[in-house]
Every structure is written in structure tokens, then in C-alpha cells.
N, C-alpha and C positions, 0 to 999 in steps of 0.2 A: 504494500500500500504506500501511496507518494502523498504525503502531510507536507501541504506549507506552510511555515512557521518563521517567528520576526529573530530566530536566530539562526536559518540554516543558512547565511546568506544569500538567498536568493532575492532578485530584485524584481518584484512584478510589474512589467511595466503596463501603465494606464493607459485610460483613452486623455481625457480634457481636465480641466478644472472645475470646480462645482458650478451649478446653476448659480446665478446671482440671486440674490432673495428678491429683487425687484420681478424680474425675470418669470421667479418661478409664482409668485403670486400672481403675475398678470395672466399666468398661464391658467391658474386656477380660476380665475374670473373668468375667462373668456368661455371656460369650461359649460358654467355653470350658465351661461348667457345663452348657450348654443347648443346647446343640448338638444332642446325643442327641434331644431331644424336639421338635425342628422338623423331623420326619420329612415333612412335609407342604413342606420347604422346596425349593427348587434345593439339586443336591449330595448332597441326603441320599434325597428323596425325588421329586426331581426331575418336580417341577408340570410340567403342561403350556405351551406356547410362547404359547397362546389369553391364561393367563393372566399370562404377562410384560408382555403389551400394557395390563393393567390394573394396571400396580405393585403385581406379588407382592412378597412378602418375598422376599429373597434370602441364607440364612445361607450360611454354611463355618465349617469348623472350623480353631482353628490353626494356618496355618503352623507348621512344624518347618524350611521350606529356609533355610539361614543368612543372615540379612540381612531376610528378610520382614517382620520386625515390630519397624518402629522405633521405641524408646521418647521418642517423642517427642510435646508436644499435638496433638489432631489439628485440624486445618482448619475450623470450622465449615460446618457442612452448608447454610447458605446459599451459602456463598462457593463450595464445590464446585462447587453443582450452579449457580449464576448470576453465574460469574467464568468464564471460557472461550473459548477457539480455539477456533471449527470455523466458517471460512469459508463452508462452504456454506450457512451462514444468517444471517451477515453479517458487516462487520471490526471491527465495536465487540466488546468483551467480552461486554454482556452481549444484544447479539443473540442467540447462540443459546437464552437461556432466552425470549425474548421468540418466537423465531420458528420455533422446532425442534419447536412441538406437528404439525404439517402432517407430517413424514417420518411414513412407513409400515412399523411395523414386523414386520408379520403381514402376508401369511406371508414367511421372509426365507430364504433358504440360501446354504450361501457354496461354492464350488466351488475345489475342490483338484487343479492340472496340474501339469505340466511334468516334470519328473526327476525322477517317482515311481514305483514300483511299481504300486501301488493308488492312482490318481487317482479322483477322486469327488466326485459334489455332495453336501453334508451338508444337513439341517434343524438347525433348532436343535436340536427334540428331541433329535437325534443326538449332536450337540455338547454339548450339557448333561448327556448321559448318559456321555459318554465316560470323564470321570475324577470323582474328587471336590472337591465347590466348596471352596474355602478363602477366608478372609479374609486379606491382605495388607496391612500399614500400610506403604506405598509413601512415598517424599519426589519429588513431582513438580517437576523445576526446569525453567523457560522461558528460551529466548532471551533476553528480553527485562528479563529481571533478576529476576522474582517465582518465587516457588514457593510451595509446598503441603506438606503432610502428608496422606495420603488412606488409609479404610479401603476399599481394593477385595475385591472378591469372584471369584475366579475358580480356576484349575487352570494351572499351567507349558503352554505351548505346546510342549514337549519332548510331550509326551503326542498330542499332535494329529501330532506328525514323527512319533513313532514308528508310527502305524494307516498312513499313509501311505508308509511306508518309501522316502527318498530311494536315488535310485541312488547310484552311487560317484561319477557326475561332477558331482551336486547341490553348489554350494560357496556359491547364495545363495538369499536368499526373498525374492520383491514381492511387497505387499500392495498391492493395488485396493480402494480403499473405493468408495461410493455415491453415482450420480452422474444425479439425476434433475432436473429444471428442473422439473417438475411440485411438487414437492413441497420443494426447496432455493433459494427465490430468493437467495441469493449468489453462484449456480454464472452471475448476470446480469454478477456483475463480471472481469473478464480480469486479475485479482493475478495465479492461476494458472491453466494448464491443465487441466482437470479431464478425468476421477475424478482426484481425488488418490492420487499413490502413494508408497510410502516402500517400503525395504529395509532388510532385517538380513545379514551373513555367514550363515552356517548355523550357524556353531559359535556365533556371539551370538542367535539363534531359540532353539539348543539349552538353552541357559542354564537353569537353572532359575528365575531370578529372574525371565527372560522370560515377563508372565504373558498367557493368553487372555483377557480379562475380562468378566463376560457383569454385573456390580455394584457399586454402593456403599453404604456405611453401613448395608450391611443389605438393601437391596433392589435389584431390577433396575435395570440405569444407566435414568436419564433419558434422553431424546432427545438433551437437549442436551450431553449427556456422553460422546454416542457408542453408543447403542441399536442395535442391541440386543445387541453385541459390537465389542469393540474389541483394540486393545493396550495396551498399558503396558510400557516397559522403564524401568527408574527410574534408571539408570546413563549414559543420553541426555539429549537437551533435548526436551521435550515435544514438537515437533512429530515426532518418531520413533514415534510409539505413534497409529497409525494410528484412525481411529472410524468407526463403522460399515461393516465391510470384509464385502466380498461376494466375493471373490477372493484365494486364494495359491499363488503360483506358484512353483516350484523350478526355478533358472536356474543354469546355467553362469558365466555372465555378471555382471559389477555392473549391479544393475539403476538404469534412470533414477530418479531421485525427486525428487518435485514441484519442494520449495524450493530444491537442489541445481541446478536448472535453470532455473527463477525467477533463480535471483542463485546462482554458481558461490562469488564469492568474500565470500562471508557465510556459506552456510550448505554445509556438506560432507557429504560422505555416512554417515562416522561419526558426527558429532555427540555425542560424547561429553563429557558435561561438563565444560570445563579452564578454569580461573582464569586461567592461562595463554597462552588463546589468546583477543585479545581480536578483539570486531567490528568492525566498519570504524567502529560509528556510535557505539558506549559500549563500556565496560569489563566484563568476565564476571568480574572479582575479587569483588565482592561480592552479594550479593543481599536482596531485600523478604518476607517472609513474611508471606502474604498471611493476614487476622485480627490481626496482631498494632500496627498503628497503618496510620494513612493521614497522606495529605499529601506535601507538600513535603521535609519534617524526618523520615520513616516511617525506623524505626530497618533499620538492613542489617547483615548477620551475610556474613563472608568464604563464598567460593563453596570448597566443596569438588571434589577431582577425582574423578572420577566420581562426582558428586553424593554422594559415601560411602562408596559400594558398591566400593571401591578393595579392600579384603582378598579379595572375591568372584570380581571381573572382571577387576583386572589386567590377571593371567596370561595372558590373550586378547591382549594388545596388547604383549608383551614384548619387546622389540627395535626397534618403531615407531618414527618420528618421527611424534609427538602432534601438533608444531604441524604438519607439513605434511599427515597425514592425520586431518583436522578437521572 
């Protein structure tokens, strides 16, 4: 397994400098102004699936869920879409922009068991029609010490539980993401077992912050950002928020999950972000935000507990020991 870390020295280089706050505010307004008239978009007017594969636009309107929209610079759009995890196209960062054109994202469905009422395969169609698109300024933090600021595009996964109606003895959710050798040469390396799978409780799926994500900056996710639906939970470490998932299942059960099993005692099933609990290999106190310097010397700003989202989510973990369920 290849860990980047702020003492192997390795120098990752960037795309640009951050957004100006003027910049990105005005961006946010214009958002919200214009909404209305991208009837032709996902969300409002909900394009066809044909043309996701051709990098539609992809708007939403405002979040209103508390915590959704961080005032904060956002990420330059290089760095989003060509700084990134997704092993199945290889362990450097920015292999998957280099090698993510090959997945197939037409035609894609993802299929919904286990402790449901109404189990079902969805099309995307389906799925993008379900609720309405939103844009989300997520703060995305890594393992591995960097993080992001990200405009995603999508609707709460609460909204996909509810058409589904779990039973009463539903109390988790696995997600199965995509797992083809045809089209992933990194699925050649044995880091992990694949399909990769990760899991949430149910009451953490239910979250509202928990979002489905079918975009970013305005358009349909890239390949390499996890095409053509993913997760995102922003209260996690990055490897939580699953990419390209063709499967979710409602389980009794704590379901297995990839890196959890990969390496028990590094990476936990919660993986909730704690300053607190460090890794075996480096420290989770501080962290790199990625756009804002490189190098050796790359300025680092203290690691929040649950990357922020602490007034939101808490509550969910009230009485735990944090460090031992990590």
C-alpha cells in the first residue's frame, strides 16, 4: 500500500491557489439567483442519464440542511477532480484522473436489498428523479492528513431510505461499489479485496448531511471522482463515502468494510474524524488543505472533531468511547 504522508518527502504538486472569498461568494449568489432557469439541468429538470455520460451540467439549489454550506474557499477544480483515492485505477493520486476515462458509465443501476420493504433495482433516471438536486459545500478530510473544500451536487440519502422503507430490524447499510477488471486496472493490485465496501449505522445513512451524490462544481462527477454516483459523508475520513456504488444493502448486522479489514487496527468502522485518535503511522491533530501551499513546509491548520460537523452529528455518538470505537 502507497501512504502519502508530510514526512516521506514527497512533494505533491497542485493545481492553483485558492478561490478568493470574493470570488467564491459571488459564485454562491449567482447560484442561488439561477437556479430557476437551469430547468434543463439535473434536479430541476432532470436530463436524461445518455447525457451524464457527456458532462451535462449538473445544478441544485441551496442547501437549507444545517451545516451544508461551508463558508469557506472552495478547492480549486483542478485539485478536485485530479487529486484523489479511488484505487481501482491506481494508488498514486492522480491515477485516477489519468486512468478513470475506461469505466462505463451508461447504462449503470444500482440495486436496493436486504431489510426492506420495497427492494428494487433503480436506473439512474430513477434516482435523479427521486428528490431534488442540491448543491452542498462539503469539507472533505483524508486519513492521510489533507483535505478539501468541495461544491457537490446531490439530495440526502434519507430520501432514497425512505422509497425503500427499512424494516424494524434494519440497524445498518453496505454499500458495494464497482468492480470490473475490464475497465479498473487497479482492481490488478491485492491492497484490497474488491468490490470495495464501506458501511454507515442507519441512523448515520439517515443523517441529512449524509448526501447521495450524482456532482460537482456544477456538473456531473467525473469518472475519476466516482461516476456516476457516489457518497459523501463529511463528518468521516474520506475513505467512508463510497464511489461508484452499484449496490445497498440493509443489514442487521455491522457490515464488513474494505479498509476495516485490510488493516483492523488503523482504520475502524466508524471512522469519524478525531484529533484525538491518532494512527499507528502519523498524527490526525493537524491537517494540509489541499490548494493552499505544497511542499515540505505546506502550512497545516488543527484537525477538527468530526471534521466540524460536531453541533450536527454529535448526538449520534453520545455516551461512546470515541477512541475505542474509531
Amino acid at each position: 500500500m502507497i501512504i502519502r504522508t508530510q514526512t516521506d518527502g514527497f512533494i505533491h504538486p497542485l493545481g492553483s491557489e485558492i478561490t478568493p472569498q470574493a470570488a467564491f461568494l459571488d459564485r454562491r449568489r449567482w447560484l442561488a439567483q439561477s437556479a430557476v432557469a437551469l430547468g434543463s439541468a439535473w434536479g430541476l429538470g432532470h436530463a436524461s442519464a445518455a447525457q451524464a455520460a457527456k458532462g451535462a451540467p449538473l445544478k441544485g439549489v441551496r442547501s437549507t440542511v444545517a451545516g451544508a454550506m461551508a463558508l469557506e474557499a472552495l478547492t480549486p477544480y483542478a485539485d478536485v477532480t485530479g487529486y484523489n483515492n479511488f484505487y481501482e485505477f491506481g494508488l498514486d493520486k492522480a491515477d485516477p484522473a489519468r486512468n478513470a476515462h475506461t469505466l462505463k458509465t451508461t447504462p449503470w443501476t444500482v440495486s436496493v436489498e436486504g431489510l426492506v420493504a420495497k427492494p428494487r433495482t433503480w436506473g439512474m433516471e430513477e434516482l435523479i428523479k427521486l428528490a431534488p438536486m442540491e448543491e452542498r459545500i462539503y469539507r472533505l478530510r483524508c486519513v492521510e492528513g489533507w483535505s478539501m473544500v468541495v461544491p457537490w451536487v446531490g439530495y440526502s440519502l434519507s430520501a432514497l431510505i425512505r422509497a425503500v422503507q427499512p424494516l424494524g430490524s434494519a440497524r445498518y447499510v453496505e454499500f458495494v461499489t464497482q468492480a470490473d477488471p475490464a475497465t479498473m486496472p487497479g482492481l490488478r493490485n491485492s491492497v484490497l479485496n474488491w468490490p470495495y465496501l464501506e458501511g454507515l449505522r442507519l441512523d448515520e445513512a439517515q443523517h441529512p448531511l449524509t448526501l447521495l451524490t450524482f456532482g460537482v462544481y456544477g456538473e456531473v462527477l467525473p469518472k475519476q471522482n466516482g461516476a456516476p454516483l457516489r457518497l459523501v459523508v463529511p463528518w468521516k475520513y474520506g475513505f467512508k463515502s463510497g464511489k461508484s456504488i452499484v449496490k445497498i444493502r440493509f443489514t442487521d448486522r455491522e457490515p464488513q468494510t474494505s479498509w476495516n479489514v485490510a488493516a483492523p487496527n488503523e482504520y475502524g468502522f466508524f471512522a469519524n474524524v478525531n484529533p484525538a485518535v491518532t494512527h499507528p503511522r502519523w498524527s490526525q491533530a493537524t491537517e494540509r488543505r489541499i490548494g493552499e501551499a505544497a511542499g515540505l513546509f505546506a502550512k497545516r491548520r488543527p484537525t477538527e472533531l468530526f471534521n466540524g460537523y460536531g453541533p450536527q452529528v454529535a448526538s449520534m455518538y453520545a455516551g461512546m468511547d470515541l477512541r475505542r470505537f474509531f
